[in-house]
N, C-alpha and C positions, 0 to 999 in steps of 0.2 A: 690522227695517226691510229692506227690498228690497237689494239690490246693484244700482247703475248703475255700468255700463264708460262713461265718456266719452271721445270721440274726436274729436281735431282732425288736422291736416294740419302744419300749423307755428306752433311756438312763439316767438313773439315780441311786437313792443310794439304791434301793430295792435289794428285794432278787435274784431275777432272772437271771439281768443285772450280781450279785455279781459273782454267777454260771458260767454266760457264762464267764466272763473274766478269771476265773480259767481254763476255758476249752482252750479259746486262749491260754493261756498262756503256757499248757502242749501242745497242738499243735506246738505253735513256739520252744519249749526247743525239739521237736521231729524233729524241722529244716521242718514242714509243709511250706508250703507257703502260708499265708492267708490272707484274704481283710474280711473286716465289714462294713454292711449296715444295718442302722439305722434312727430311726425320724431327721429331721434336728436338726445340731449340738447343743447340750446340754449340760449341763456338769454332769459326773456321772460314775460308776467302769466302764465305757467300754470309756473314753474318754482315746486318746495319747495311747493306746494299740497297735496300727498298723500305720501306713502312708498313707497305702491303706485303710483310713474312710469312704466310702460313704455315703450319705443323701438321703432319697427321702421326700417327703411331708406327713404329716400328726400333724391336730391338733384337739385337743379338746375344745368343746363347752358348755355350762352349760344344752342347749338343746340336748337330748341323741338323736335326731334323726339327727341333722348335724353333729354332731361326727361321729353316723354310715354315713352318706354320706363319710366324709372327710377320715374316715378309707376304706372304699371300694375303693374312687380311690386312697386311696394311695396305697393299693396291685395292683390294676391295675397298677400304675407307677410301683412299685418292678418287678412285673412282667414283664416289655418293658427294665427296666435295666437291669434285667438278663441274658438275650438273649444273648450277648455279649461274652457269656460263649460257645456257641453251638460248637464252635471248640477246645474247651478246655476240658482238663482231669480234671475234677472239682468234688466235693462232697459241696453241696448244705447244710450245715447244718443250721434247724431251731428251735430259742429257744422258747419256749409256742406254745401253739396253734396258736395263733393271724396271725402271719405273712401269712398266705395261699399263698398267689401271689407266693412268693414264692416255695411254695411245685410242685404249677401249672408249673412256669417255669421250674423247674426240670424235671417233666414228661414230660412238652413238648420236653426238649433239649434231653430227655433220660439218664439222670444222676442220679445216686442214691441222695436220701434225705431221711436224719436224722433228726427227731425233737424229743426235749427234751422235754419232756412234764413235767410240772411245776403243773398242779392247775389241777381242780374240778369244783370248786364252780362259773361256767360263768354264769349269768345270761343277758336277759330272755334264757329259757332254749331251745325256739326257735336258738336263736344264736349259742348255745353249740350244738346241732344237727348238724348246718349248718359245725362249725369248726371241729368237730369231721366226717362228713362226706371227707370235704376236705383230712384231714389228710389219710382216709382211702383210700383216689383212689389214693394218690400221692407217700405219703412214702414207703422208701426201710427199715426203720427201724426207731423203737421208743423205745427210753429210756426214763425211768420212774425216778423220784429220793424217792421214796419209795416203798416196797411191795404193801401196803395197796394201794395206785393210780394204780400201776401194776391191785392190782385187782379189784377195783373198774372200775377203766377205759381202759380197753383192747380192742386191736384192732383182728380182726379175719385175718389171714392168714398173718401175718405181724411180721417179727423178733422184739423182742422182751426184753428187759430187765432191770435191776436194777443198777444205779449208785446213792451210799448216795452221795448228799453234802458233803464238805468235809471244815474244819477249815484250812485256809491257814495256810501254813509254818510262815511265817513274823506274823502274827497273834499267831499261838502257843507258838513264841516266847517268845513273850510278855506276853501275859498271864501263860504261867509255871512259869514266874517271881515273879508274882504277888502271896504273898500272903495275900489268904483270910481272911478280918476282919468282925466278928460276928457284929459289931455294928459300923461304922465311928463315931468318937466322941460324942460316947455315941447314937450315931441316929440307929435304924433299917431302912436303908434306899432299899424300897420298889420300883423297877422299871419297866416298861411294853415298849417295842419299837416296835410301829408298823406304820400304816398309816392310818390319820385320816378320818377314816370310822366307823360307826357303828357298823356293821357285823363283823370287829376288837374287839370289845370286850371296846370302848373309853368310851363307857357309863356307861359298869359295872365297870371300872375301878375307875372311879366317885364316884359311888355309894358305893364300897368298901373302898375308903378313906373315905367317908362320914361317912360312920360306923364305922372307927378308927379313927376318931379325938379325940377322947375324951384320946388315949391313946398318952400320950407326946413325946414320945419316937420313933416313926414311923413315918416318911417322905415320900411319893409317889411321884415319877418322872413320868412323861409322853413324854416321845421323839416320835413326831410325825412327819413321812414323811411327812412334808410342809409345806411352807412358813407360815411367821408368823401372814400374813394377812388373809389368811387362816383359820387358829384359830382362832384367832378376830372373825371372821364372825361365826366360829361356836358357838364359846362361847357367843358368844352375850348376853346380859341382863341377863346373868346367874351367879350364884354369888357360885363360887367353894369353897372346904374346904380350909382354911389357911393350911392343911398339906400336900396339893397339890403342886405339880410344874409341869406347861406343858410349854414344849420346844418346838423351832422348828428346822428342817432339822439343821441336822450336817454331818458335810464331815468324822470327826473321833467321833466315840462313847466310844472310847478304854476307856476314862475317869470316861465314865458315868458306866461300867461295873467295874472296880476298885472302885468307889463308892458305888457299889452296896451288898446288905445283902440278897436282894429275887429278881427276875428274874420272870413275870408271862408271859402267853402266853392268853390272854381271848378271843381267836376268838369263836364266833358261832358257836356249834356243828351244828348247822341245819340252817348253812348260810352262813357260808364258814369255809370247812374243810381244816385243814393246812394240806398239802400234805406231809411237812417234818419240816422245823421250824427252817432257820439256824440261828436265836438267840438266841432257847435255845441252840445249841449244843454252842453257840459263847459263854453263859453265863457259861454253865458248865468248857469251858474250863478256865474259870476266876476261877474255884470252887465252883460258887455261886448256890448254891439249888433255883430249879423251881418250879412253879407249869403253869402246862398245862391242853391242851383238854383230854378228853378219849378219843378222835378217831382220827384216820390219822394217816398220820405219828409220830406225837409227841408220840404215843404209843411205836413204835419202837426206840425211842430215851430214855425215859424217864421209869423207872420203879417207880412204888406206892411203897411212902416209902423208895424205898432206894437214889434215885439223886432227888427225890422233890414230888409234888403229882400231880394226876392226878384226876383233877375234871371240871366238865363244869363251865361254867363263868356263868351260869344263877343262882348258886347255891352261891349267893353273899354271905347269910350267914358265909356258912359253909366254905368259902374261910377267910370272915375276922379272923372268928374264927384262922384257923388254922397260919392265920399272927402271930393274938397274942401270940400265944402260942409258936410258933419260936421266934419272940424278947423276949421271957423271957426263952431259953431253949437254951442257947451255946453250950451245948456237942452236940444235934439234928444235931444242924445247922452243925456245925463241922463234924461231921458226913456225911450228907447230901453231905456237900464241896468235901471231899475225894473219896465219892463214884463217883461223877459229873466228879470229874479230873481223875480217873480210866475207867469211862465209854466212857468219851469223844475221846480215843484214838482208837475205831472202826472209828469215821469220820478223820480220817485222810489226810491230803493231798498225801502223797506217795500211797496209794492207791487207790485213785481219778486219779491220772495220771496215773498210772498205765492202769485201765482199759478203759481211754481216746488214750490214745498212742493205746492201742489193737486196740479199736474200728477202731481206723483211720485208722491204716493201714492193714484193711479187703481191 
């Protein structure tokens, strides 16, 4: 079978990373031969995947312009490791935009290269030019993991196509188990998982507790991508609702989604559009009704009204509203649960590998 070099940017518990290790993972069960190269060792879904780990350099600064230094040579390093490959029968594949060095070495060795493209929302939008020009002189092909990115962000003369995210097996497991309770002891418990950025939605999310404190019965989680020190600094001298709880980085969330009564997604329509949203489908497959963006992918995931609602997070309102009115309306909710675990089985993992296996062995 072929050799695929896969390549990400950073190793850790986000979306991206979670992807490509699914994709390893139908690679190795296809008996591929594969090697990963990634930021020096970290821990996160792509760590103990392979033997063949590779590291090159790259860190991040609080100052956004030695981060772009440290990110540029570090594709130049990807790029002088890849080389290695030139006598080799290899397929190049890369996850997000980010990694370029490597698209480069590809064209240069003359090997096909695949990237996965993930996101949208790069800024400054000089940047996104830059990455999205690379991708176009290098790649033999790009998969999209929704329509809506498909169409939003399209490459001219370049194969082309659609793979959803998919809910792991081990993971489905678990949650078919799970059933769904309208209230955990008496709590409506309200939770958001994302990474602590603004453009994430961390501040309406705030603000939408703020506006349901008064009702006793509704608890807000906050699980945020990072460290705890982190938080601190963001939260600084700021004094949250008592019905608030903000956590940090977890390795298993399975917990917090068992716990869970509402499941929200608040990113920024006009600041970063979620290209697919694999927490709600991971929430749905718990049973637990959503509310999401109107746009991007979570459109293709999520139907109005029937698996949660689809509203912008700027509309804090009209979002707490509809909280309340779910913790005081169990059949909704129930409802909502059913339709969520019925819908959820378009993301499936057998068809995820399925069209990974295809791809590979083009």
């Amino acid at each position: 079978m072929k050799k695929v070099i896969f390549i990400h940017l950073l190793n850790d518990y986000s979306g991206s990373p979670k992807v490509l290790s699914q994709v390893i993972r139908a690679a190795k069960k296809n008996e591929n031969d594969v090697e990963l190269y990634t930021r020096v060792s970290e821990d996160g879904f792509l760590s103990n995947l392979t033997p063949k780990h590779h590291f090159y350099f790259y860190k991040r600064f609080e100052n956004k312009y030695l981060t772009l230094v440290t990110f540029m040579l570090s594709q130049v390093s990807l790029f002088f490791k890849l080389l290695k490959y030139k006598n080799e029968d290899v397929l190049i594949y890369v996850n997000t935009l980010l990694p370029f060095g490597a698209g480069l070495a590809g064209k240069f060795m003359k090997k096909d290269v695949y990237f996965h493209v993930h996101e949208t929302s790069i800024q400054p939008a000089v940047f996104k030019k830059f990455l999205r020009y690379m991708l176009q002189k290098t790649a033999s092909k790009v998969l999209f993991v929704s329509e809506s990115l498909k169409e939003s962000e399209s490459f001219k003369n370049i194969a082309q196509e659609v793979i959803y995210n998919a809910v792991s097996n081990d993971f489905l497991e678990v949650a078919t188990k799970h059933q769904y309770v309208y209230k955990q002891d008496s709590a409506f418990n309200v939770l958001m998982i994302c990474s602590l950025k603004a453009y994430k939605g961390v501040e309406e999310f705030v603000t939408i507790a703020d506006l349901c404190k008064n009702a006793e019965d509704i608890g807000f989680t906050l699980l945020l991508n990072a460290e705890q020190s982190e938080i601190d600094a963001y939260f600084k001298d700021r004094e949250l609702s008592s019905n608030l709880t903000v956590v940090s980085r977890k390795k298993n969330i399975i917990p917090f989604y068992k716990n869970a009564s509402l499941v929200m997604n608040l990113s920024r329509v006009d600041q970063w559009v979620e290209t697919f949203g694999l927490t709600i489908v991971e929430a749905m497959a718990f049973g637990v009704p959503v509310i999401v963006p109107p746009v991007g992918g979570p459109t293709e995931i999520v139907r109005d009204d029937e698996e949660g609602y689809l509203i912008s997070s700027y509309e804090t309102l009209k979002i707490s509203q509809h909280i309340q009115e779910l913790a005081n309306d169990e059949a909704k909710c129930l409802s909502l649960s059913q339709n969520a675990r019925e819908r959820v089985k378009v993301f499936n993992e057998a068809i995820f590998e399925e069209k990974i296996t295809t791809l590979l062995a083009e």
